[in-house]
Each structure stands twice: as structure tokens, then as C-alpha cells.
ChimeraX commands (.cxc) that place a marker at each C-alpha (Angstrom):
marker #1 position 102.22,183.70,158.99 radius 0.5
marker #1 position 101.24,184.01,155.29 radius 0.5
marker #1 position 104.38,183.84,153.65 radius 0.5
marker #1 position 104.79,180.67,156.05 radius 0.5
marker #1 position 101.29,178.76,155.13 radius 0.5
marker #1 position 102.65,179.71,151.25 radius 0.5
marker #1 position 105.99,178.06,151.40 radius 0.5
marker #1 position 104.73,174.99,153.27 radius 0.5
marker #1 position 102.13,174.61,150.40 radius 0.5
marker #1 position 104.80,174.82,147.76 radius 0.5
marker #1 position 107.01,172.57,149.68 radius 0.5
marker #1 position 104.26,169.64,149.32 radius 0.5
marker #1 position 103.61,170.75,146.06 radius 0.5
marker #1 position 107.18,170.43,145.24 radius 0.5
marker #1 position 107.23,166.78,147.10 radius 0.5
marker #1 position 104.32,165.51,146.06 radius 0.5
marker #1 position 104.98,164.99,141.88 radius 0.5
marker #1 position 108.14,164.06,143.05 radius 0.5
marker #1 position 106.35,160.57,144.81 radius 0.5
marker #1 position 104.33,159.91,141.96 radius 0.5
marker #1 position 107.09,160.09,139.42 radius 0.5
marker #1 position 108.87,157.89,142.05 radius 0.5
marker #1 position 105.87,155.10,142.35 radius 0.5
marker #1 position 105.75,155.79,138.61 radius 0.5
marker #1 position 109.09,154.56,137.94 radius 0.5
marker #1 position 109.19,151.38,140.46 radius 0.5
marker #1 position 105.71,150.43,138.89 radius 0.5
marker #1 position 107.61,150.48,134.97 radius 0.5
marker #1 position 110.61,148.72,136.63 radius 0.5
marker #1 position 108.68,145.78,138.08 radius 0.5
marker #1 position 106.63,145.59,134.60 radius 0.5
marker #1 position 109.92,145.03,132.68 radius 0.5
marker #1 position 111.28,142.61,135.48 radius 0.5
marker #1 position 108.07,140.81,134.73 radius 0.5
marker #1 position 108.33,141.02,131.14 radius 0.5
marker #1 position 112.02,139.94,130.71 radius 0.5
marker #1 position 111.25,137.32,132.84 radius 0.5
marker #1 position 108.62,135.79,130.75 radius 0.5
marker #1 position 110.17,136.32,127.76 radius 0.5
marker #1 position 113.49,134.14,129.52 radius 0.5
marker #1 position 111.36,131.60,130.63 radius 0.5
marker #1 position 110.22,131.11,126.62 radius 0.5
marker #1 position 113.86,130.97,125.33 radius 0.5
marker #1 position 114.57,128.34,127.83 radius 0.5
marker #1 position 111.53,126.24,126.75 radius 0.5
marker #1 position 109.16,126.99,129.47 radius 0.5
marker #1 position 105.92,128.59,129.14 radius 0.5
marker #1 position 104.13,129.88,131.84 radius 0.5
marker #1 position 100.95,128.32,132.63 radius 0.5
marker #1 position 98.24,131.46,132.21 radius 0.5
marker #1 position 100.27,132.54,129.43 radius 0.5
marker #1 position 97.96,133.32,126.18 radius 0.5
marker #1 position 98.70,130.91,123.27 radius 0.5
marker #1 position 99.98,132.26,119.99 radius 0.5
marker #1 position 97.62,133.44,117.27 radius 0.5
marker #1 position 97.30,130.42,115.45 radius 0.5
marker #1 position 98.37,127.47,117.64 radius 0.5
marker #1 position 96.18,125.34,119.06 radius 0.5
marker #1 position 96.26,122.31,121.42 radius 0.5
marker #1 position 96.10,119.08,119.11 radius 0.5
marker #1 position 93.78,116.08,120.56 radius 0.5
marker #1 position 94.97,113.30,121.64 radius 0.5
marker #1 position 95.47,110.48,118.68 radius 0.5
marker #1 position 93.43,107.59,118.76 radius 0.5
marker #1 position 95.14,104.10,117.45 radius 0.5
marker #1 position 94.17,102.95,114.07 radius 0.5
marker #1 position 90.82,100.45,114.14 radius 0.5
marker #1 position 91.25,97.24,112.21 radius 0.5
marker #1 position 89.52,97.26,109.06 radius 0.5
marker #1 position 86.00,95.72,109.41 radius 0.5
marker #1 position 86.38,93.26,106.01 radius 0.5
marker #1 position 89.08,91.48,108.75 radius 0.5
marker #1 position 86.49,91.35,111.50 radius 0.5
marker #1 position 83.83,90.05,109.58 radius 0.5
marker #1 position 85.89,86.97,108.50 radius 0.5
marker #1 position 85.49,84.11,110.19 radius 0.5
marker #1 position 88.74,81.43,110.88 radius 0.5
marker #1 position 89.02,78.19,110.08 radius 0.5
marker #1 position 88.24,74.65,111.67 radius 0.5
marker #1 position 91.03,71.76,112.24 radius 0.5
marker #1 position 88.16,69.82,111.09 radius 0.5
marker #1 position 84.45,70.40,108.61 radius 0.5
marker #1 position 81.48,68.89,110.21 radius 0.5
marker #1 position 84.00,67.73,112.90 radius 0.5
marker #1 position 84.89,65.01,110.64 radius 0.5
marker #1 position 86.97,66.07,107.67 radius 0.5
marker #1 position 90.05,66.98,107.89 radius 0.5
marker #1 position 90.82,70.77,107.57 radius 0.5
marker #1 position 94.45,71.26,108.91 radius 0.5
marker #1 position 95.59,72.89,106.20 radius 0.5
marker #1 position 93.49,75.29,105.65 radius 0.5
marker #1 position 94.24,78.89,106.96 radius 0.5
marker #1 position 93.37,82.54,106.32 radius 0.5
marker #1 position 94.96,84.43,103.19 radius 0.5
marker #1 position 96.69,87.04,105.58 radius 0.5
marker #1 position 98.15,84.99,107.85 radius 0.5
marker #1 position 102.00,85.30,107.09 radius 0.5
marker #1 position 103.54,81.81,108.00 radius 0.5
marker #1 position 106.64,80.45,107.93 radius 0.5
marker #1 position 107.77,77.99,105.28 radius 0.5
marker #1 position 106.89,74.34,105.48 radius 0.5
marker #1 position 109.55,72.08,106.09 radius 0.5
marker #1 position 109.60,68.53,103.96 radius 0.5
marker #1 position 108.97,67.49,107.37 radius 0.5
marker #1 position 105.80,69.48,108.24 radius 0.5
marker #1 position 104.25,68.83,104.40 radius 0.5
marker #1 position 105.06,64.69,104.84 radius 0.5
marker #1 position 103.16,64.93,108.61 radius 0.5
marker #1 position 99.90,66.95,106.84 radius 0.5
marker #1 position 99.70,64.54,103.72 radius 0.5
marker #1 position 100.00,61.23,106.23 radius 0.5
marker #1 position 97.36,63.14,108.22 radius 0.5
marker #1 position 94.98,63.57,105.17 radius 0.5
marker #1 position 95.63,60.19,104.23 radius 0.5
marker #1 position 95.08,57.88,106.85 radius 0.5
marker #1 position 92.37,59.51,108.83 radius 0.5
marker #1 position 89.59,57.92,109.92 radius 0.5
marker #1 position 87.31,59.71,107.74 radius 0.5
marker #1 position 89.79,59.19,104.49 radius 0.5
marker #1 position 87.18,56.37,103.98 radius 0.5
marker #1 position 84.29,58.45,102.45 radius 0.5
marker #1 position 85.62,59.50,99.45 radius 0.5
marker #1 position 86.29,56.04,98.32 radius 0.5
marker #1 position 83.17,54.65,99.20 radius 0.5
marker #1 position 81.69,57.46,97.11 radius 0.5
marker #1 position 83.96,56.64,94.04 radius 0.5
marker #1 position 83.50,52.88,94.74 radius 0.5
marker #1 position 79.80,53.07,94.47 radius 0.5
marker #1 position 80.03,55.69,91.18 radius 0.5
marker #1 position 82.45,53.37,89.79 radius 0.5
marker #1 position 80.05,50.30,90.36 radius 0.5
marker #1 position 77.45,51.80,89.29 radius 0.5
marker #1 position 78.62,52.89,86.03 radius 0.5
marker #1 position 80.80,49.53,85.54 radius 0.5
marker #1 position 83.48,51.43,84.72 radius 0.5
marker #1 position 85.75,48.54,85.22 radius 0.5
marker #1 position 83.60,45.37,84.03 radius 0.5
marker #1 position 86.68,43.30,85.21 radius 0.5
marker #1 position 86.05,43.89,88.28 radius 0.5
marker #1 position 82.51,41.78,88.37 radius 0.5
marker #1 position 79.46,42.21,90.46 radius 0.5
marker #1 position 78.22,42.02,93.90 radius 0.5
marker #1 position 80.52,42.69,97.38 radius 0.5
marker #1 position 83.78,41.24,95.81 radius 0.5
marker #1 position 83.28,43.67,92.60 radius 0.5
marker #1 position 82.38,46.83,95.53 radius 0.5
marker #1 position 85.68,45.47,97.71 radius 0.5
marker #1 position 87.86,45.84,94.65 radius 0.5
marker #1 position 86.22,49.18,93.36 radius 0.5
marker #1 position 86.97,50.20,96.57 radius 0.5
marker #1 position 90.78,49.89,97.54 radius 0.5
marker #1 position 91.47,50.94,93.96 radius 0.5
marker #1 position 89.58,53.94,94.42 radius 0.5
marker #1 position 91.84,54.42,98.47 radius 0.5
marker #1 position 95.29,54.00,96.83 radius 0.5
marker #1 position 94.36,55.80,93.85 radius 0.5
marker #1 position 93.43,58.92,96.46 radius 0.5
marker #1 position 96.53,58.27,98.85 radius 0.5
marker #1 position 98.94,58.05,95.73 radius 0.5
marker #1 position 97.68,61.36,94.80 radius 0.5
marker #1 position 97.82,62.74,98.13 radius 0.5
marker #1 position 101.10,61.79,98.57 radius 0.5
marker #1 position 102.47,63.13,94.87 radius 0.5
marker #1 position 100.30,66.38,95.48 radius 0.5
marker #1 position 101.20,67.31,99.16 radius 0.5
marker #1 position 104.26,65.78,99.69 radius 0.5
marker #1 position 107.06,64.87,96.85 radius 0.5
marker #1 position 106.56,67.43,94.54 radius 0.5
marker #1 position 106.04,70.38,96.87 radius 0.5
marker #1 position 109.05,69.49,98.43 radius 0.5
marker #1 position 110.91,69.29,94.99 radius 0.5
marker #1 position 109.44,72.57,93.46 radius 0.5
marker #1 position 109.13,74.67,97.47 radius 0.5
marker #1 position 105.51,75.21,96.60 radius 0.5
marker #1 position 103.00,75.67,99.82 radius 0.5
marker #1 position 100.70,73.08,100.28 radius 0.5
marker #1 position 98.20,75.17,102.65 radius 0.5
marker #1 position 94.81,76.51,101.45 radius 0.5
marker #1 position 94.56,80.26,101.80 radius 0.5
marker #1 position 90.84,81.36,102.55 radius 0.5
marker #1 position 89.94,84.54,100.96 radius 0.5
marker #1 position 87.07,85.05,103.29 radius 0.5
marker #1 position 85.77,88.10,101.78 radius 0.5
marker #1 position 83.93,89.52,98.44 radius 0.5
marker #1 position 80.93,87.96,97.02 radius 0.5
marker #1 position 79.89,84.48,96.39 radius 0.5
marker #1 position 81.03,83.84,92.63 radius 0.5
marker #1 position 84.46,86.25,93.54 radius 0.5
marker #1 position 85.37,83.99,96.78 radius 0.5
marker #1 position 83.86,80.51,94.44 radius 0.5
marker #1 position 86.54,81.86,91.06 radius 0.5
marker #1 position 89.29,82.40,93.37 radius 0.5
marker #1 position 88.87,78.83,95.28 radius 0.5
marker #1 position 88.56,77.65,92.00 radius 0.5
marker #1 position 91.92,79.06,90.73 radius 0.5
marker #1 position 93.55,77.57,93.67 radius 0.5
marker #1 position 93.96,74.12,91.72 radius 0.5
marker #1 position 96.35,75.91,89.25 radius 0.5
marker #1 position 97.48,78.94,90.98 radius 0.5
marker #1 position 99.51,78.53,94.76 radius 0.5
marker #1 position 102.26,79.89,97.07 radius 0.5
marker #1 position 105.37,79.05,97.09 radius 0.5
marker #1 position 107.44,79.20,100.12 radius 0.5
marker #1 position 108.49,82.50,99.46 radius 0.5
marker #1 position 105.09,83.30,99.31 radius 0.5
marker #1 position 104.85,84.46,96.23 radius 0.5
marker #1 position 102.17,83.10,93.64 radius 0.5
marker #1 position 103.28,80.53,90.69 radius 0.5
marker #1 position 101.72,78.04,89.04 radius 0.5
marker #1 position 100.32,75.21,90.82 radius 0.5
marker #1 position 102.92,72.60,89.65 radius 0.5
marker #1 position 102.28,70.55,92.44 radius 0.5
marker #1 position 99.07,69.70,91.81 radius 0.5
marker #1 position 98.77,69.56,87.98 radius 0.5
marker #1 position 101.79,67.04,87.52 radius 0.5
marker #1 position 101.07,65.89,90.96 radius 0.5
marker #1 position 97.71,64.86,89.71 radius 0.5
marker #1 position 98.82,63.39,86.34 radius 0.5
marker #1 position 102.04,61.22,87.63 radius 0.5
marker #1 position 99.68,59.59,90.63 radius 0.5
marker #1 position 96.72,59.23,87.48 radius 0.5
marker #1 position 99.97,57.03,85.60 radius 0.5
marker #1 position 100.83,55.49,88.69 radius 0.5
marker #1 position 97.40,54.19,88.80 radius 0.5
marker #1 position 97.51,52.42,85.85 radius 0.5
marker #1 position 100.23,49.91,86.93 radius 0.5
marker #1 position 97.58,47.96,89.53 radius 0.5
marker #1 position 94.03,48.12,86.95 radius 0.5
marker #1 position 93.78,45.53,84.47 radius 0.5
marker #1 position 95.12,45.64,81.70 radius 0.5
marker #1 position 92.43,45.96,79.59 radius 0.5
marker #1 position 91.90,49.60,81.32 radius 0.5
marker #1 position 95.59,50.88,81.04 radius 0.5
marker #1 position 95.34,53.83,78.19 radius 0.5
marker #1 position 95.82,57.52,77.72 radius 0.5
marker #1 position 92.27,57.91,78.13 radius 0.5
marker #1 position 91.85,56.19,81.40 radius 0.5
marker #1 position 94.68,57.79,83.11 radius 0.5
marker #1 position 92.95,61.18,81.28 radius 0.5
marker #1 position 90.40,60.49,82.97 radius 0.5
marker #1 position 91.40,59.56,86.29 radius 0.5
marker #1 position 94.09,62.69,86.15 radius 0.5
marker #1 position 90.52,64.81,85.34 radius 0.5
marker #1 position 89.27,63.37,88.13 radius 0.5
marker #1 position 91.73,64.10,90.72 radius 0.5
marker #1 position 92.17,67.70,90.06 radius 0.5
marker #1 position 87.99,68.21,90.20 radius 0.5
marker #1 position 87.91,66.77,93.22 radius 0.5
marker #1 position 90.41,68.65,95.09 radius 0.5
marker #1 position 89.14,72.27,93.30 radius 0.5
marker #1 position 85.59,71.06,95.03 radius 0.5
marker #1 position 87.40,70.47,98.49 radius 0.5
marker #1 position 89.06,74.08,98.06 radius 0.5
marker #1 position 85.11,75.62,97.37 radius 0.5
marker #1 position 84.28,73.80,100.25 radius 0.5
marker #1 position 87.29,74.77,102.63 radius 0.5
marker #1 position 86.04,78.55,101.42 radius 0.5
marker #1 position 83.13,78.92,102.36 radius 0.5
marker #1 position 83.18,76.87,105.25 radius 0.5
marker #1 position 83.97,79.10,107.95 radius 0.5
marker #1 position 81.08,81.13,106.76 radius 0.5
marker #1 position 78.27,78.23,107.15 radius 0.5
marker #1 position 79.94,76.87,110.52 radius 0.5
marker #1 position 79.16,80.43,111.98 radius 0.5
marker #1 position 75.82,80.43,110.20 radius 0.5
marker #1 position 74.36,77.46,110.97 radius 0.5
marker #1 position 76.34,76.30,114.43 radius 0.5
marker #1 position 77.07,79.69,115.53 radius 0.5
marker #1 position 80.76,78.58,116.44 radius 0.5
marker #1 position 84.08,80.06,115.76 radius 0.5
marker #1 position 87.13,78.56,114.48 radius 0.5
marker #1 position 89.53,77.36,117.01 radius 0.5
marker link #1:1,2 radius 0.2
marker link #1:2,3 radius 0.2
marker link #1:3,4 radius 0.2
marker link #1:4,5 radius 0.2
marker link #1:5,6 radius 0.2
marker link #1:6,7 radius 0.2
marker link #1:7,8 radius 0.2
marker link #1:8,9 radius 0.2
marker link #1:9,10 radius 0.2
marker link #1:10,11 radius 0.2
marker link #1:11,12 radius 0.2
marker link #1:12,13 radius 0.2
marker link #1:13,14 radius 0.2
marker link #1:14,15 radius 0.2
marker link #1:15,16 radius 0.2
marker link #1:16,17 radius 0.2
marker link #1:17,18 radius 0.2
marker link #1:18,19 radius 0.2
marker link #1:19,20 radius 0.2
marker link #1:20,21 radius 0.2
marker link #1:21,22 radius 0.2
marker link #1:22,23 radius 0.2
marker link #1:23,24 radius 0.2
marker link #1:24,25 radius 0.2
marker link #1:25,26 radius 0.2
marker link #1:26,27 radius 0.2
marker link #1:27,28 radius 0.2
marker link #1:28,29 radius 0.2
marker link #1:29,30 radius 0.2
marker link #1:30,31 radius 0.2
marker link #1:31,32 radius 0.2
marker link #1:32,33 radius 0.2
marker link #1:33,34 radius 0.2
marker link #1:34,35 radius 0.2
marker link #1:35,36 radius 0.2
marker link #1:36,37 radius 0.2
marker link #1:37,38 radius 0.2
marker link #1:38,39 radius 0.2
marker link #1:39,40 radius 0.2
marker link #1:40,41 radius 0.2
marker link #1:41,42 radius 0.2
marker link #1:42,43 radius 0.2
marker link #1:43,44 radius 0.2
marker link #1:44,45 radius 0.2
marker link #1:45,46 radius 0.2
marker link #1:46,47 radius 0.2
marker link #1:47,48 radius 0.2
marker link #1:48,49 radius 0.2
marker link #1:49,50 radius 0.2
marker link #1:50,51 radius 0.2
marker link #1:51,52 radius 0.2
marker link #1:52,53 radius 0.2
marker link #1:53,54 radius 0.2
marker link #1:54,55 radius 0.2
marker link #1:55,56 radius 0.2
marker link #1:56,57 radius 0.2
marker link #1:57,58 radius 0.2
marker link #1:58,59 radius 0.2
marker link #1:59,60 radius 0.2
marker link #1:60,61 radius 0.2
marker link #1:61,62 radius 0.2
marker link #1:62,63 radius 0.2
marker link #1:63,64 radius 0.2
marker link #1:64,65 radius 0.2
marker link #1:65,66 radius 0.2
marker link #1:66,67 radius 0.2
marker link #1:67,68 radius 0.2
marker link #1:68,69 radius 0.2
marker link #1:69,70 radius 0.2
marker link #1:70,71 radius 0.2
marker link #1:71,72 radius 0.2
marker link #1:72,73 radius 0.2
marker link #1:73,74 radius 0.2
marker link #1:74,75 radius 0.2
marker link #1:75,76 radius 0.2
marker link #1:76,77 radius 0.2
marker link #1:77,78 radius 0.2
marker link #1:78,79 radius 0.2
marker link #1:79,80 radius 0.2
marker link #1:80,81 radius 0.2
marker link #1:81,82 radius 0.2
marker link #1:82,83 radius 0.2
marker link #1:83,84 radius 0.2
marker link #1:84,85 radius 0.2
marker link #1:85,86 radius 0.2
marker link #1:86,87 radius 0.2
marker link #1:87,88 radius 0.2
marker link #1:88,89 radius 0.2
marker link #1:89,90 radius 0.2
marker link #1:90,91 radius 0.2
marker link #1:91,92 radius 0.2
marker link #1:92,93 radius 0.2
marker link #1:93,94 radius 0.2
marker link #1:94,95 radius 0.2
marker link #1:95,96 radius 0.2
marker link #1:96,97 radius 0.2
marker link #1:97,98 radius 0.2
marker link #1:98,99 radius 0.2
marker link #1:99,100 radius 0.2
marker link #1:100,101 radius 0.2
marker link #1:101,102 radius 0.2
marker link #1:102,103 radius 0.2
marker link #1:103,104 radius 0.2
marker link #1:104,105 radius 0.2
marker link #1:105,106 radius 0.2
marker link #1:106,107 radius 0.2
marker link #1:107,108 radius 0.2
marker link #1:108,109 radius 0.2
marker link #1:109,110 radius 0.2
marker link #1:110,111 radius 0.2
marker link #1:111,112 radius 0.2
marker link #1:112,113 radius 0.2
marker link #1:113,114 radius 0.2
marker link #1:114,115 radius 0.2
marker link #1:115,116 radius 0.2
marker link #1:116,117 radius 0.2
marker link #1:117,118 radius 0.2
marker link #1:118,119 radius 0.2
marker link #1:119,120 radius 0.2
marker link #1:120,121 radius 0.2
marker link #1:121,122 radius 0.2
marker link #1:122,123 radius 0.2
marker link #1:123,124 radius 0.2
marker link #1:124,125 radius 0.2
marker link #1:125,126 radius 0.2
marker link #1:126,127 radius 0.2
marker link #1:127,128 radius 0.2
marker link #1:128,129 radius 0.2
marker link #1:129,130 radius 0.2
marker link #1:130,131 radius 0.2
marker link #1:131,132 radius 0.2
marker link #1:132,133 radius 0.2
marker link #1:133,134 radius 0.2
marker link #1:134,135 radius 0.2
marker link #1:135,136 radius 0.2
marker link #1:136,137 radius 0.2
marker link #1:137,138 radius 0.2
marker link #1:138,139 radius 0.2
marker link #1:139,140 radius 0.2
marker link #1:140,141 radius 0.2
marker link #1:141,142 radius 0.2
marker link #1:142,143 radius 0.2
marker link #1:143,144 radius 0.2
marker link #1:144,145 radius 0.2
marker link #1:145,146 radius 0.2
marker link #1:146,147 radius 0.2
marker link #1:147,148 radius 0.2
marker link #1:148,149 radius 0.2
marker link #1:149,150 radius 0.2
marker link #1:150,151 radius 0.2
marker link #1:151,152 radius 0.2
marker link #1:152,153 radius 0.2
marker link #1:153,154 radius 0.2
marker link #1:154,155 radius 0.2
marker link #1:155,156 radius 0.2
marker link #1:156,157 radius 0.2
marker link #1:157,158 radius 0.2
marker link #1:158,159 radius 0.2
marker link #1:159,160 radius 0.2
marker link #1:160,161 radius 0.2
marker link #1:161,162 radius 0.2
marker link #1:162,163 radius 0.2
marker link #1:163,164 radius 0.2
marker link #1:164,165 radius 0.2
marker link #1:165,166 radius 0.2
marker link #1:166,167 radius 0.2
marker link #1:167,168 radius 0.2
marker link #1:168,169 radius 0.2
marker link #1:169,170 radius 0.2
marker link #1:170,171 radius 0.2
marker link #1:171,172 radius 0.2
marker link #1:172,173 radius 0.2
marker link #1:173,174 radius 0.2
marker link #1:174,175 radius 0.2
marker link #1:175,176 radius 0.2
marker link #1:176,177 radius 0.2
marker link #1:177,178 radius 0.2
marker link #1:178,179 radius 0.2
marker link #1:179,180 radius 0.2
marker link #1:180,181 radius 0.2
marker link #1:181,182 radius 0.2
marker link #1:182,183 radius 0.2
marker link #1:183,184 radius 0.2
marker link #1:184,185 radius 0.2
marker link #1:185,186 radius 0.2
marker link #1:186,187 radius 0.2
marker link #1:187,188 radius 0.2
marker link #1:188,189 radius 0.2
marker link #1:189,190 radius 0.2
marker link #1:190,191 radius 0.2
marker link #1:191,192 radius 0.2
marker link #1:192,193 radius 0.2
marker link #1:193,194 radius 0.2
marker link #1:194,195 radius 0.2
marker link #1:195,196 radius 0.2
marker link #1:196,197 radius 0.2
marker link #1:197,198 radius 0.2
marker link #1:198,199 radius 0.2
marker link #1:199,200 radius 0.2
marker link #1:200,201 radius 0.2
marker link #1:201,202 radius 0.2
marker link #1:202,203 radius 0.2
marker link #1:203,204 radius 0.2
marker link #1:204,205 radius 0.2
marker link #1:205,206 radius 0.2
marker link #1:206,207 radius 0.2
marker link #1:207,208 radius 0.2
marker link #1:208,209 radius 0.2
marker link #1:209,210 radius 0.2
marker link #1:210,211 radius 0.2
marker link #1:211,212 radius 0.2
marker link #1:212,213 radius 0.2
marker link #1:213,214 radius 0.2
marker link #1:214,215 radius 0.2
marker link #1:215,216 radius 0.2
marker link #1:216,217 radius 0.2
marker link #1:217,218 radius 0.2
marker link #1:218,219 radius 0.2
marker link #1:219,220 radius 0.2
marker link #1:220,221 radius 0.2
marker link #1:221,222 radius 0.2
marker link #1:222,223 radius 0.2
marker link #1:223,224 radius 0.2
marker link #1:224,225 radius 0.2
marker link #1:225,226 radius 0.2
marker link #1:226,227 radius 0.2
marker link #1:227,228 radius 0.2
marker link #1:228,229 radius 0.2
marker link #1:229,230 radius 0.2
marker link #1:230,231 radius 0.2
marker link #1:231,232 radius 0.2
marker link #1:232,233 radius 0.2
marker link #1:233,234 radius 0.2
marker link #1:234,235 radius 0.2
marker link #1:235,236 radius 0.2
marker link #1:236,237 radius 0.2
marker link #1:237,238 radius 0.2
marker link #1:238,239 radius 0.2
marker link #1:239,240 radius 0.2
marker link #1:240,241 radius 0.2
marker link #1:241,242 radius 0.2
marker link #1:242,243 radius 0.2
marker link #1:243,244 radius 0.2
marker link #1:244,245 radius 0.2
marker link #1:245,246 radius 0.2
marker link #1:246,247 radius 0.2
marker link #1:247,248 radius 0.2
marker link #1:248,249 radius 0.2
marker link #1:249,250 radius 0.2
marker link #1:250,251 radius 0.2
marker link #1:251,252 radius 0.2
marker link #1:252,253 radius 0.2
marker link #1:253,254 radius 0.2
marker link #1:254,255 radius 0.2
marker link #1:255,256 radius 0.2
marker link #1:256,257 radius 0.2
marker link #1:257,258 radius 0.2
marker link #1:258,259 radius 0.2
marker link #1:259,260 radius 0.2
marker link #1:260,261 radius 0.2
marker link #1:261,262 radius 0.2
marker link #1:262,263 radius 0.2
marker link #1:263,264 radius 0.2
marker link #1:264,265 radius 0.2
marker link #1:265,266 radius 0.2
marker link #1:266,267 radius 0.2
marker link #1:267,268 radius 0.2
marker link #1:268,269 radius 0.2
marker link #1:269,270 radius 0.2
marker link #1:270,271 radius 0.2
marker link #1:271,272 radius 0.2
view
């Protein structure tokens, strides 16, 4: 009976390393199953879910889309019209890229400018200035002296119109359109609108001299000179007249400017 009890205890000491070692190696088996198989997912580009990131890798955040710059925002468009009663149709913003205009397009804008109803007021003004200075005594006194001061003063402006916006843009391919800055300070924005009587676009886009409106302004100023009396046909008048001209239409580009800016001030509107 004791020898029996001894070699049943070594028998199940015998077996009993003999399961461990066995759960041992299943247990290392399955961990290298597991392990080749996450390292085969990686090499064919997937990653398990839980997996740990690598040292150094992080998740990157979602990109947001670039905000317009606020100087844009803040500028406020143009009017087809100032005080709803001038014309404005050519004015538009500097970074508005349009296309060329055709001969066709610059003859429509000049006949627009031209024969509006409110192409009046400017000679009315000149009519009375001229009157009141007597700059052309010939002319006499009273309503038929204001009449005639007056429809010189009309064809005078729609001869320039015409030579500014229409023939000799479409001979030298200059851009007839005003280009708002719309942002900087007051004497920046007021020097740039300025410059705009000798500097434009061409239809390229690309700034040159304003040709267009410095001979523009001088042939219509000789022009002129062919229905005044005679007695006021000189270098000095047609100086003068030429002077004239370009002054006016470097004010109109101050006030095309700064337009958009006193329309929202004052009316609160927007450009449409």
C-alpha cells in the first residue's frame, strides 16, 4: 500500500508540469497568432481600432476654410445711380475682374451718361458760372444770354463725353470704368481718385496712362471752339475749357469714391 500511494503521487507529479508546460505553450501560440495578425493587418493598411498610436503621431483637426479678409467686408459696393439721380453705371469695385469692354458696351455707357435726364445739371451749373462771370460778353444778358450759355455749356459736356468714353478708348483699348478703392484713409482713397484722371486700365487690365481722357479732354476743348464766337476762339480759351473738363471729371471720380461709404452712412443702404 505504500509503495502504491508513492507511485500514484509521482505519477501526478510527473503529469501535472507536463499540463502547465502544455497550457504554457497554447497560451505563447495564440499570443503570436495575435501578434502576426496585427502586425498583417498594418502592412495591408489597416489599423485596428484600440490599437495605441505611434509615439509621435497625433490626430490632426479638421481644417477650417480660409475667412475673407475683413478690409473686403468692410467695403461697401456701388450704386447704378448717386442720390438716385446721377448716373453711376460705370463705377465698380477695384477687385472685381471684368471682362473687356466691347466698342459696343463703351458707345451704350457714354450715350447713357450723355443723354440722361439728369445730364442737365451740370450745364445749368456752368451756364449760371459762365453768366455770372460774363465769360462770353457776346453772348448778352438776360434769358436769351442764360439759353445760349447753356447749350454751349451741354454740347461742350456731350462732345467730351463722347471723345473721353467712347472714340478714343476704343482706339487706344483703354477701360472706361471707375475702379473704387474702397479702403485706406481719407487723403489715400481722395490721391488715388485723384490719379484716376491720368492713370487707368486698359483692357488687359493693366495700368497706363490715361490717354483717353487727357487728349480726350483737349480734342473735345478744340472741338469747342468751332461753335463760340469768334472773338473767343484762342489757345487760351480752349486751355481753359480743356482745364476745365479734366477738373470736373477728377471731382466726379472723388465723388464716385467715397460714395458708397456716405450712402451706407447716411441712408443705411447697400449697393445693388
Amino acid at each position: 500500500m505504500g509503495r502504491a500511494q508513492t507511485a500514484d503521487s509521482a505519477v501526478k507529479t510527473t503529469a501535472e508540469p507536463a499540463g502547465v508546460l502544455a497550457q504554457t505553450t497554447v497560451g505563447d501560440a495564440s499570443s503570436v497568432d495575435l501578434q502576426n495578425s496585427s502586425s498583417s493587418d498594418r502592412q495591408g493598411g489597416q489599423q485596428v481600432p484600440d490599437a495605441p498610436q505611434p509615439q509621435g503621431q497625433t490626430q490632426s483637426a479638421p481644417k477650417k476654410p480660409p475667412s475673407q479678409g475683413s478690409a473686403q467686408d468692410e467695403r461697401q459696393p456701388q450704386t447704378n445711380r448717386i442720390l438716385d439721380i446721377i448716373p453711376n453705371f460705370r463705377a465698380v469695385s477695384t477687385d472685381e475682374q471684368l471682362p473687356p469692354q466691347s466698342v459696343k458696351e463703351k458707345f451704350i455707357d457714354t450715350t447713357k451718361d450723355s443723354f440722361d435726364y439728369s445730364a442737365v445739371f451740370i450745364p445749368l451749373m456752368l451756364a449760371g458760372y459762365g453768366m455770372a462771370r460774363n465769360s462770353t460778353p457776346e453772348f448778352g444778358d438776360g434769358g436769351p444770354a442764360f439759353a445760349r450759355y447753356f447749350w454751349h455749356a451741354a454740347v461742350d459736356q456731350t462732345s467730351e463725353n463722347y471723345m473721353v468714353e467712347f472714340i478714343v478708348p476704343s482706339i487706344t483699348h483703354e477701360d472706361t470704368r471707375y475702379y473704387t478703392l474702397g479702403r485706406g484713409g481719407f487723403w489715400k482713397r481722395t490721391a488715388y481718385s485723384l490719379s484716376r484722371a491720368v492713370i487707368t486700365r486698359n483692357d488687359k487690365g493693366k495700368d497706363e496712362f490715361n490717354i483717353s481722357e487727357v487728349v480726350g479732354a483737349g480734342a473735345a476743348s478744340g472741338i469747342s471752339s468751332l461753335y463760340y464766337p469768334s472773338k473767343e476762339r484762342s489757345l487760351g480759351s480752349v486751355g481753359t475749357e480743356w482745364g476745365l473738363d479734366v477738373a470736373i471729371d477728377s471731382l466726379s471720380f472723388v465723388v464716385k469714391e467715397f460714395w458708397p461709404d456716405v450712402n451706407h452712412a447716411l441712408f443705411h443702404k447697400d449697393g445693388h
